[in-house]
N, CA and C atoms as a LAMMPS dump frame, in Angstrom:
ITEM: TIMESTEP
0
ITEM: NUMBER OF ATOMS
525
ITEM: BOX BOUNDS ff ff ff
-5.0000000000000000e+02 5.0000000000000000e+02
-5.0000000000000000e+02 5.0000000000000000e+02
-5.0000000000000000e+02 5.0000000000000000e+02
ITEM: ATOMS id mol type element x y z
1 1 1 N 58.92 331.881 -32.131
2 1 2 C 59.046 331.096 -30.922
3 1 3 C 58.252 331.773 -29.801
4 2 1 N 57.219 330.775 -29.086
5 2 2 C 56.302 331.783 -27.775
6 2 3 C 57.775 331.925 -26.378
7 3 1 N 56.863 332.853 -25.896
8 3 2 C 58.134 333.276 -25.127
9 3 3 C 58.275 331.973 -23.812
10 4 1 N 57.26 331.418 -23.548
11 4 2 C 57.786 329.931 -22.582
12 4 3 C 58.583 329.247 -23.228
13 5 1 N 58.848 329.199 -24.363
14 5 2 C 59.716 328.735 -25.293
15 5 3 C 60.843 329.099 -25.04
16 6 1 N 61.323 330.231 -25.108
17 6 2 C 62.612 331.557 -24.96
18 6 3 C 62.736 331.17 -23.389
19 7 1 N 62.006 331.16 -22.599
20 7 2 C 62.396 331.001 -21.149
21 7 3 C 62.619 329.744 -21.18
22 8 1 N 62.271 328.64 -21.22
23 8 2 C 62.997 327.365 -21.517
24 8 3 C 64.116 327.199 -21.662
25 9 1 N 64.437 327.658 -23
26 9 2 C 65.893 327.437 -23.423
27 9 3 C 66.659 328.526 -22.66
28 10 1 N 66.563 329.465 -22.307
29 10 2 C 67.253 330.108 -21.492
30 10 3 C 67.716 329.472 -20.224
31 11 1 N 66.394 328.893 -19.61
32 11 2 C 67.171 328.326 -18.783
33 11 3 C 67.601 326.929 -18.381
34 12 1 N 67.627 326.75 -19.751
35 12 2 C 68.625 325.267 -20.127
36 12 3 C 70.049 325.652 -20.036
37 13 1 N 70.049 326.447 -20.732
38 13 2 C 71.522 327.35 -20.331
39 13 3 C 72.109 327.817 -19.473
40 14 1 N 70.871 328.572 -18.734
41 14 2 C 71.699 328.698 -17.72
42 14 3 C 71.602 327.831 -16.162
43 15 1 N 71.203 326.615 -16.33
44 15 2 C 71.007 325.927 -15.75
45 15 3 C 72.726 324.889 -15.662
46 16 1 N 73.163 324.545 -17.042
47 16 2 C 74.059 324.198 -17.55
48 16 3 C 75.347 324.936 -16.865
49 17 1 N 75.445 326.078 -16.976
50 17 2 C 76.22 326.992 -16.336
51 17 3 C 76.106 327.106 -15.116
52 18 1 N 75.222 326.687 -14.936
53 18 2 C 75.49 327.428 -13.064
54 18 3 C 75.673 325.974 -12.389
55 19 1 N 75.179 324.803 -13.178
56 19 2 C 75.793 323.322 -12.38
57 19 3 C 77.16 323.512 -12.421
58 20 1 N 78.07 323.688 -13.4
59 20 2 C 79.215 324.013 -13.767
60 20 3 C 79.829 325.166 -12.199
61 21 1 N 79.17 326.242 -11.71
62 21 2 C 79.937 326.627 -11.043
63 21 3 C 79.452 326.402 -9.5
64 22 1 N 78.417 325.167 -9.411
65 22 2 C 77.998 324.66 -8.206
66 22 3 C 77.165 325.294 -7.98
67 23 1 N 76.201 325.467 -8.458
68 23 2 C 74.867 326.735 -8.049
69 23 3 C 73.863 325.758 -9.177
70 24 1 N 72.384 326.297 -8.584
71 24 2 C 71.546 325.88 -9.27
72 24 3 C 70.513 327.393 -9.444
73 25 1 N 69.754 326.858 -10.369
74 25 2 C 68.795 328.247 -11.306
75 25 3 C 67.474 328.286 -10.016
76 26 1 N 67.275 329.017 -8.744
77 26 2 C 66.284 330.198 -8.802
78 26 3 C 64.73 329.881 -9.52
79 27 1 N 65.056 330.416 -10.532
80 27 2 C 64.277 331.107 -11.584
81 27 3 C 64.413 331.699 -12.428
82 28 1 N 63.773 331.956 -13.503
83 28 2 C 64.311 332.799 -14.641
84 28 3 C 62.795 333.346 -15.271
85 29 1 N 63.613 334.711 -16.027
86 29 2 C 62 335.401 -16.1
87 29 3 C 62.16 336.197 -17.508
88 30 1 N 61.688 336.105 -17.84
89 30 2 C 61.836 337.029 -19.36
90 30 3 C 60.426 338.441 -19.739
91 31 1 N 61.292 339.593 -18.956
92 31 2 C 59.662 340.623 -19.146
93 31 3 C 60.122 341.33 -19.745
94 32 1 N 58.892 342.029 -20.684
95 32 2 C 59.181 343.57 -20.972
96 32 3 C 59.059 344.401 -20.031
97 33 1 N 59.623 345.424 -20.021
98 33 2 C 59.9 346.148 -18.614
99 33 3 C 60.009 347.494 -19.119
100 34 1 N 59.939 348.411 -18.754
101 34 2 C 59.97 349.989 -18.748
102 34 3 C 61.566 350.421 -19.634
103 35 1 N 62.364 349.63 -19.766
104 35 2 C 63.976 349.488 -20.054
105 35 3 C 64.035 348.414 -21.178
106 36 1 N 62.825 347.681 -21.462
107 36 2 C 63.249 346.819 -22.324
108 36 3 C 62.954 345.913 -21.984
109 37 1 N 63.432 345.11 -22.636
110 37 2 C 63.308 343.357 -22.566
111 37 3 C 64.529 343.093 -21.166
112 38 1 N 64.012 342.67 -20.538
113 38 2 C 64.682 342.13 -19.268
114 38 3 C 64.635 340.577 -19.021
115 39 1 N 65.982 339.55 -19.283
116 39 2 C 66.04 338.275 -18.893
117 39 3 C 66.276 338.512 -17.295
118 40 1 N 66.341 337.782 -16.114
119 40 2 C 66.626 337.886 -15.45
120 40 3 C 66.583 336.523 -14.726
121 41 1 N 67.79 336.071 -14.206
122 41 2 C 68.46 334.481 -13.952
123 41 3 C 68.486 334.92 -12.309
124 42 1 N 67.731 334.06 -11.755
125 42 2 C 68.194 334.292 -9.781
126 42 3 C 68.615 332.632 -9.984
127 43 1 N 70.159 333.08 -9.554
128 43 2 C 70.931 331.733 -8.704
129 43 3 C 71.143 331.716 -7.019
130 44 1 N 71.048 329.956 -6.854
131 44 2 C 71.006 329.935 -5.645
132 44 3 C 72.402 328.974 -5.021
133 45 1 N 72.289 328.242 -4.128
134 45 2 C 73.27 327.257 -3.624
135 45 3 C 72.598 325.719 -3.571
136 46 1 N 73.225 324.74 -4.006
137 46 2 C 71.697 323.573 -3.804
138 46 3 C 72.32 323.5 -2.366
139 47 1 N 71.109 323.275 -1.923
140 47 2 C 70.288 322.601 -0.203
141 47 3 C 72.079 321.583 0.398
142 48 1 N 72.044 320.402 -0.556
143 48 2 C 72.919 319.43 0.081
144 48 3 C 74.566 320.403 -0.129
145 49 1 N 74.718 321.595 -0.236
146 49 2 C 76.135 322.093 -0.583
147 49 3 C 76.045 322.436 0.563
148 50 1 N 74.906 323.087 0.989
149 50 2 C 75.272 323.901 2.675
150 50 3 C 75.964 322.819 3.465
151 51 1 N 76.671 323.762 4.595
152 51 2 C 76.871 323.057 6.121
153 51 3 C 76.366 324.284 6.875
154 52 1 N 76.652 323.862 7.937
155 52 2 C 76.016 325.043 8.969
156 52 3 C 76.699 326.384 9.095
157 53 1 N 77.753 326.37 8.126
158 53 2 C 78.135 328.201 8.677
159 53 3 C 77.076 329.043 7.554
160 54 1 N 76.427 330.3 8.307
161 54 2 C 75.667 330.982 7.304
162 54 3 C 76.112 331.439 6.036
163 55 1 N 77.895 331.535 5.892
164 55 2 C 78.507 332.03 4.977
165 55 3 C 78.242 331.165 3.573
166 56 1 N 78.176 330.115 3.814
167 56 2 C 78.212 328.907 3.021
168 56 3 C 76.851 328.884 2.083
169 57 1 N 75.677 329.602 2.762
170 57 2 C 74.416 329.386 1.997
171 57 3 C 73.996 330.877 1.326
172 58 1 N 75.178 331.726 1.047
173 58 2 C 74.38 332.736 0.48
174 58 3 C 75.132 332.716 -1.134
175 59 1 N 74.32 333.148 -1.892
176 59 2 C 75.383 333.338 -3.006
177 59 3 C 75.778 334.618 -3.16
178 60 1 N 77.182 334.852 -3.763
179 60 2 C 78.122 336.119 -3.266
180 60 3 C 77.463 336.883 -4.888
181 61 1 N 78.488 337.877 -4.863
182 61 2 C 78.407 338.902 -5.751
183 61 3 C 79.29 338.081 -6.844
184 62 1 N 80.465 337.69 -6.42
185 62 2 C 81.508 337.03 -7.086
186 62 3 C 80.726 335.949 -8.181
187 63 1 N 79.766 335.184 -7.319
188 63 2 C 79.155 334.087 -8.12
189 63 3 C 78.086 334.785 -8.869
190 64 1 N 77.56 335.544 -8.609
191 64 2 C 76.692 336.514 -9.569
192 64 3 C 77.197 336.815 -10.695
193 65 1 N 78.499 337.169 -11.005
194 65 2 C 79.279 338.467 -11.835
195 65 3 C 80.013 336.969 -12.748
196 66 1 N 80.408 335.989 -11.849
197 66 2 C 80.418 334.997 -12.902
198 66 3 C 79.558 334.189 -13.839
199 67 1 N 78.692 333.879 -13.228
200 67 2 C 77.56 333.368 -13.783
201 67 3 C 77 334.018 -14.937
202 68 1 N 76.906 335.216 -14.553
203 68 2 C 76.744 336.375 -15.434
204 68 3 C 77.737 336.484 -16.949
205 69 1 N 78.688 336.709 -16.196
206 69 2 C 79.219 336.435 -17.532
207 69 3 C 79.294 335.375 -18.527
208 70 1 N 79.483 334.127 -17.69
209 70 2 C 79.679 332.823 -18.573
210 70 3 C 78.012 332.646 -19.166
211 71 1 N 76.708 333.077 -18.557
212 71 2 C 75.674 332.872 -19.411
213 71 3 C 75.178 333.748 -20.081
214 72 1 N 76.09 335.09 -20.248
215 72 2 C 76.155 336.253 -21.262
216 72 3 C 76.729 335.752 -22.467
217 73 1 N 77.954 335.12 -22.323
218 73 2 C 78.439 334.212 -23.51
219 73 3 C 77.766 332.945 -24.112
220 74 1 N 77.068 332.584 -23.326
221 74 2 C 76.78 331.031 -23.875
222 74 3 C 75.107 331.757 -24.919
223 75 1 N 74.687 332.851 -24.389
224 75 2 C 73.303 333.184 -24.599
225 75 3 C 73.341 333.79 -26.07
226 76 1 N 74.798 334.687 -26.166
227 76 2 C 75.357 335.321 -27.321
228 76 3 C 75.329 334.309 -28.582
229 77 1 N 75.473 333.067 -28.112
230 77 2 C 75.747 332.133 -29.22
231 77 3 C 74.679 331.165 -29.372
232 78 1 N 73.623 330.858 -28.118
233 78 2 C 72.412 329.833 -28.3
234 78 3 C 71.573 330.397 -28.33
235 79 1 N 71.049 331.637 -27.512
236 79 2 C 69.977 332.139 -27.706
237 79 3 C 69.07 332.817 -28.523
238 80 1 N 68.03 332.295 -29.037
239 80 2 C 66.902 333.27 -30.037
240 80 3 C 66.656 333.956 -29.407
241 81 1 N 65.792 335.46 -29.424
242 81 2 C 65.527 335.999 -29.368
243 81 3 C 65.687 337.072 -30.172
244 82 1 N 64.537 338.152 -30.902
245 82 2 C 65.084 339.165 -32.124
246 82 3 C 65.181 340.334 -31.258
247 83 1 N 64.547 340.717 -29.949
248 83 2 C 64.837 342.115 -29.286
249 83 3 C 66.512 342.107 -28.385
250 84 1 N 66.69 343.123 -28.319
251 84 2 C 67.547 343.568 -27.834
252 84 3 C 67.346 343.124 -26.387
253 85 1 N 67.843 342.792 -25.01
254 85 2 C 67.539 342.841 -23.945
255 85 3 C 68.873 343.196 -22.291
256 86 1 N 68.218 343.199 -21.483
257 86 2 C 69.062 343.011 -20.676
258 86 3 C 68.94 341.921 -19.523
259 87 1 N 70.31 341.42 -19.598
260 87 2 C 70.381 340.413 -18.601
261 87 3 C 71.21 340.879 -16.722
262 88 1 N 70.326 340.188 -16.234
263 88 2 C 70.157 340.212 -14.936
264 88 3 C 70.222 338.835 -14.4
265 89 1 N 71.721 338.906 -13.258
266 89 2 C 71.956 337.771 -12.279
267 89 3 C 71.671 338.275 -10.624
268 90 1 N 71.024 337.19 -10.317
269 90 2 C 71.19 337.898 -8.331
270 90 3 C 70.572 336.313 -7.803
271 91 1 N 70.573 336.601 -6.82
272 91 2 C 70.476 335.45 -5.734
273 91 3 C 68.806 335.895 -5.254
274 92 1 N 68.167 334.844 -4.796
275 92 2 C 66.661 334.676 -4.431
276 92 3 C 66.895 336.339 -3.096
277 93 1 N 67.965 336.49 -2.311
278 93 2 C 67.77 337.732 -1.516
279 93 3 C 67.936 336.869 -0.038
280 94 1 N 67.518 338.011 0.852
281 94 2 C 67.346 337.341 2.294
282 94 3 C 66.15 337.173 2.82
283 95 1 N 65.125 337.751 2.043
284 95 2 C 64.219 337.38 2.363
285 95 3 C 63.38 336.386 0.744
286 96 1 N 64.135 335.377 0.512
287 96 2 C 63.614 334.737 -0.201
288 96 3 C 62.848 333.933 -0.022
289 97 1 N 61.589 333.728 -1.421
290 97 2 C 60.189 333.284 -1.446
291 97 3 C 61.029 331.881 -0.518
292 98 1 N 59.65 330.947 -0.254
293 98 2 C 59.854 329.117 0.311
294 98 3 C 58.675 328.636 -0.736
295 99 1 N 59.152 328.51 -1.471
296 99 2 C 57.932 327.528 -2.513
297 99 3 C 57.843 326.274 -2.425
298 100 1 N 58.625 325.724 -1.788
299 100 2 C 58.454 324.292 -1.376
300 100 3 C 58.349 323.978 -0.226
301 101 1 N 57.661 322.836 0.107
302 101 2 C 58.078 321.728 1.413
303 101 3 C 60.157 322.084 2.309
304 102 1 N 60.445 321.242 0.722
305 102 2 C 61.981 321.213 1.136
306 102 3 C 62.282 322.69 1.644
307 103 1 N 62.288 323.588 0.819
308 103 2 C 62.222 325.2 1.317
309 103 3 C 62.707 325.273 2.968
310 104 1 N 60.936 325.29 3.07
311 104 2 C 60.751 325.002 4.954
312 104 3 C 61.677 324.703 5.454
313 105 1 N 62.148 323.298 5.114
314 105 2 C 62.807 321.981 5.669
315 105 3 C 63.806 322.622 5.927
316 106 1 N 64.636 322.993 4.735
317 106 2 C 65.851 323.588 4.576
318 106 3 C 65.978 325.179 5.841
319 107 1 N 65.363 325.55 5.51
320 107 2 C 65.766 326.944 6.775
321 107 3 C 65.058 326.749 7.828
322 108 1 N 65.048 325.77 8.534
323 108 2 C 64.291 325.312 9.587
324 108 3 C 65.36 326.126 10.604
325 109 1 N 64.156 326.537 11.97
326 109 2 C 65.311 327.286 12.641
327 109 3 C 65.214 328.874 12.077
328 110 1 N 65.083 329.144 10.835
329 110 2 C 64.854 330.689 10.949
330 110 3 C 63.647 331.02 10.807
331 111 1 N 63.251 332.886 10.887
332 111 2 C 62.207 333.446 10.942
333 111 3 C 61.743 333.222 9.34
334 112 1 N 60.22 333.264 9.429
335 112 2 C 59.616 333.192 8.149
336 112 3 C 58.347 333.679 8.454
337 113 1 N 57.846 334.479 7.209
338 113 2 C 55.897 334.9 7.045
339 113 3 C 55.189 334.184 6.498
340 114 1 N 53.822 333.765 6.853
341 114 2 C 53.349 332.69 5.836
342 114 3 C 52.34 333.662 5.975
343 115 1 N 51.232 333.704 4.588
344 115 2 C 50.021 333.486 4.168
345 115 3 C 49.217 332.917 3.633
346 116 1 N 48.05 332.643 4.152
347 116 2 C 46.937 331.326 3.866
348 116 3 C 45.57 331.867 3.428
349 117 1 N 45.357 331.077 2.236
350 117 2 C 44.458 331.415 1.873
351 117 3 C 42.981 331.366 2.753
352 118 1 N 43.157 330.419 3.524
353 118 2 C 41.892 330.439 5.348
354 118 3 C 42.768 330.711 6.532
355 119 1 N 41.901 331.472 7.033
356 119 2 C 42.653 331.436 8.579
357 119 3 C 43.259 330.032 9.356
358 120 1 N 43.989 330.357 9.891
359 120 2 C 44.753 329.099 10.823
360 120 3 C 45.126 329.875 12.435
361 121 1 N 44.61 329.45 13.02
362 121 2 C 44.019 330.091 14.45
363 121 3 C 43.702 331.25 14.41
364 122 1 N 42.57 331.687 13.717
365 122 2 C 42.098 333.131 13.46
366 122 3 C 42.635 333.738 12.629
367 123 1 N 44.021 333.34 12.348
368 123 2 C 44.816 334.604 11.401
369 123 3 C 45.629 333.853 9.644
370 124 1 N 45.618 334.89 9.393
371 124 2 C 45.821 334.318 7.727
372 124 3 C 47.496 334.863 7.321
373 125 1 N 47.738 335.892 8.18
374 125 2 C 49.153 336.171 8.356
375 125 3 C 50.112 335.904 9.485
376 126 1 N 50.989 334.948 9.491
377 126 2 C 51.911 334.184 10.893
378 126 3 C 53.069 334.534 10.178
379 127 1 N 54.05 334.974 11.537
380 127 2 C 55.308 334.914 10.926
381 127 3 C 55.917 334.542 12.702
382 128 1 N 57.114 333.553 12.331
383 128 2 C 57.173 332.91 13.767
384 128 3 C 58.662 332.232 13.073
385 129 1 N 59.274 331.833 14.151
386 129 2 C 60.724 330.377 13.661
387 129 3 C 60.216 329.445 12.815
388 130 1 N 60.582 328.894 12.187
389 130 2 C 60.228 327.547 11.315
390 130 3 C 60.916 326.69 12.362
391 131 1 N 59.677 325.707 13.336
392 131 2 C 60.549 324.963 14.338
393 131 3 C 59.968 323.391 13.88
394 132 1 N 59.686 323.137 12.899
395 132 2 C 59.409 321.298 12.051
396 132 3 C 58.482 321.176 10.939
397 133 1 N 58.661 320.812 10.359
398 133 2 C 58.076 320.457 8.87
399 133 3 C 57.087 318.699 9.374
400 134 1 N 56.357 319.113 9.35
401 134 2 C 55.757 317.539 9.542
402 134 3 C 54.933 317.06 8.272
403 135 1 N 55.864 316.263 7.406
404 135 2 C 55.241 316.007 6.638
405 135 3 C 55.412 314.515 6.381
406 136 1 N 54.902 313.526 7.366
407 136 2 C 55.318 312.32 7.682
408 136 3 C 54.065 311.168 6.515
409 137 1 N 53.365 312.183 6.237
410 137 2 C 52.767 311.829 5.036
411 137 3 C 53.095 311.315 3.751
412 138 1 N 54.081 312.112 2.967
413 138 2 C 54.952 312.07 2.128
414 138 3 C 55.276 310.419 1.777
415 139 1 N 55.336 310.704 0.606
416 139 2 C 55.682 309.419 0.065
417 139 3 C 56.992 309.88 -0.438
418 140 1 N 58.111 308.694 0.361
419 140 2 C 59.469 308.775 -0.205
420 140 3 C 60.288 309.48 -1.712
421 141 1 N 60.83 310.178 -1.59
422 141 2 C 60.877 311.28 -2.686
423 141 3 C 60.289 312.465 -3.128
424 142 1 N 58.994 312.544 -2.617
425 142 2 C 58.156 313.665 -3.007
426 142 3 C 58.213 314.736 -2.343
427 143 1 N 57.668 315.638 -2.815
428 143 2 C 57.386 317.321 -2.334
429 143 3 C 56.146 318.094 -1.694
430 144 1 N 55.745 319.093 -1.043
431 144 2 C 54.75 319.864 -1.446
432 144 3 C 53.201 318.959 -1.554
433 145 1 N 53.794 317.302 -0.096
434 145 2 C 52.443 316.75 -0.195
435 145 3 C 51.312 317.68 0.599
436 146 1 N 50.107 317.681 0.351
437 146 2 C 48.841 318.385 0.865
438 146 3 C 48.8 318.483 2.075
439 147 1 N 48.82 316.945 2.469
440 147 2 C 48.711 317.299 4.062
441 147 3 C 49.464 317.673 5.305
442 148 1 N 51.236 318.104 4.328
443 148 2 C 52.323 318.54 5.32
444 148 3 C 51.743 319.782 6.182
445 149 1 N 52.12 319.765 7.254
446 149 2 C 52.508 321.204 8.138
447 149 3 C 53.602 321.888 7.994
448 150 1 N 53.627 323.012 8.062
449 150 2 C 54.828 323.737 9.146
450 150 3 C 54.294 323.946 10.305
451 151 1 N 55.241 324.039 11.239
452 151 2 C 55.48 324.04 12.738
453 151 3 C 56.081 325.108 12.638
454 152 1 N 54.892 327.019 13.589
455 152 2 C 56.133 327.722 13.526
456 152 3 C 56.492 327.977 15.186
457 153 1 N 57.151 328.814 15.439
458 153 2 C 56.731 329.596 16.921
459 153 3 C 57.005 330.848 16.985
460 154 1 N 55.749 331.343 17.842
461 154 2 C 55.952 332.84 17.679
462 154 3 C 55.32 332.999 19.046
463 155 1 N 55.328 334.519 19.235
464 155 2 C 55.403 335.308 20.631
465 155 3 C 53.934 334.513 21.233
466 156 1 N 52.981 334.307 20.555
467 156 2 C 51.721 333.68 21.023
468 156 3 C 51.452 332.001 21.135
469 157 1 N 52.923 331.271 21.189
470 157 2 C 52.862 329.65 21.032
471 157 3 C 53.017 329.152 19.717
472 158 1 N 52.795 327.914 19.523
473 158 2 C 53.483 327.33 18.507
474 158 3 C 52.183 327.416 17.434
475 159 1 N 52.313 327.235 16.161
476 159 2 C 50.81 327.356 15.299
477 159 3 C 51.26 326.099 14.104
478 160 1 N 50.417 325.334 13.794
479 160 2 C 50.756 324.289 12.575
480 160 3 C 50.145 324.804 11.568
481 161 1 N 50.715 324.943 10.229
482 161 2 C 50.001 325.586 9.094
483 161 3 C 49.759 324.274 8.132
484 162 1 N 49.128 324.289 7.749
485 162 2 C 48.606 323.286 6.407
486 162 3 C 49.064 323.921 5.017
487 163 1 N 50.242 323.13 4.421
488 163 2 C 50.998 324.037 3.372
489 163 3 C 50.671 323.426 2.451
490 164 1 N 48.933 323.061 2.156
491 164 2 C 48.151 323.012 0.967
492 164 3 C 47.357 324.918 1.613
493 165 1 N 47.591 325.149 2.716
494 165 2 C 46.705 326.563 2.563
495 165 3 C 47.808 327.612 2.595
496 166 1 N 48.872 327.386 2.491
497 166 2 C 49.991 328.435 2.2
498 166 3 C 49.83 329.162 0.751
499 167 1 N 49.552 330.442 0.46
500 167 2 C 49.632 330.917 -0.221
501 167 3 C 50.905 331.777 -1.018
502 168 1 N 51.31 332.322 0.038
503 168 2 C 52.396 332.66 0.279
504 168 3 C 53.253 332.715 0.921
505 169 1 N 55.118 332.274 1.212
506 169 2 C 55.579 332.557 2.475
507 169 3 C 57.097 332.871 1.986
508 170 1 N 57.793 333.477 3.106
509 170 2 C 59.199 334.089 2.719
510 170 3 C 59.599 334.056 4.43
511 171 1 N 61.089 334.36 4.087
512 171 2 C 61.686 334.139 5.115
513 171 3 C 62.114 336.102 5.375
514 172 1 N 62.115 336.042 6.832
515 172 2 C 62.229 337.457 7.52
516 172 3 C 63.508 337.668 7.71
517 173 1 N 64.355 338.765 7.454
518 173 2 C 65.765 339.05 7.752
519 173 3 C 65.845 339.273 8.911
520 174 1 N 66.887 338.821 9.524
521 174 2 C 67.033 338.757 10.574
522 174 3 C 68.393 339.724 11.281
523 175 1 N 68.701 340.548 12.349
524 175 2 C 69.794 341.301 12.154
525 175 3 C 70.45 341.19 13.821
């Protein structure tokens, strides 16, 4: 079996499991690593569970250590794989990636870094509030259309990014 294969079904599983405890799959990653074969499952909260207290959008340790376990068991019994490995649960972090449109959308209002593959007012690194997603482009249902913006603001005024030139972006902890 190729290993996109093995990550697949892995995280069919644990996709399965974590709807079950109101969480959705992150990502999932299957490396060899210095220790071995390392699965590693990041769960998150879906978008429409939040309300506005911050408590509500992080995932705890509690939901880690469960998840963990219930897709330690389910993996024991569905999963191929012939190496030995270790499995790993955690949450995207506080400064987690924004790979999407929705992303943005969703933590609108907090700090975030973007990088672009061209400059956008001279600079290729902005990190500012996420203060609007304009992506009025969009065709009903969709994601990650070309010609959306972010809207951020930072100490030098507001800057619109073109998140077909986002290369990279994450959100900044804030204290």
């Amino acid at each position: 079996m190729r290993q996109e294969d093995r990550v697949r079904q892995a995280r069919s599983i644990a996709e399965r499991v974590a709807r079950d405890a109101g969480l959705e799959i992150f990502d999932v990653q299957l490396r060899r690593e210095a220790i071995g074969w390392v699965l590693r499952i990041v769960i998150d909260r879906p978008a429409a569970a939040q309300d506005a207290t911050p408590a509500a959008e992080v995932v705890t340790v509690a939901d880690c250590q469960r998840v963990s376990g219930d897709v330690g068991a389910a993996l024991d019994v569905e999963f191929t794989f012939e190496h030995a490995y270790t499995l790993e649960v955690s949450s995207p972090g506080l400064d987690r990636p924004l790979r999407h449109i929705a992303d943005c959308r969703r933590f609108r209002g907090r700090l975030a870094q973007f990088v672009t593959s061209a400059p956008v007012d001279r600079q290729r690194h902005l990190a500012g509030r996420i203060v609007a997603v304009d992506d009025t482009a969009a065709a009903p249902g969709t994601d990650d259309v070309p010609d959306a913006e972010i809207v951020i603001e930072t100490e030098r005024g507001r800057h619109r990014i073109p998140w077909s030139l986002v290369s990279r972006a994450r959100l900044e902890v804030e204290f």
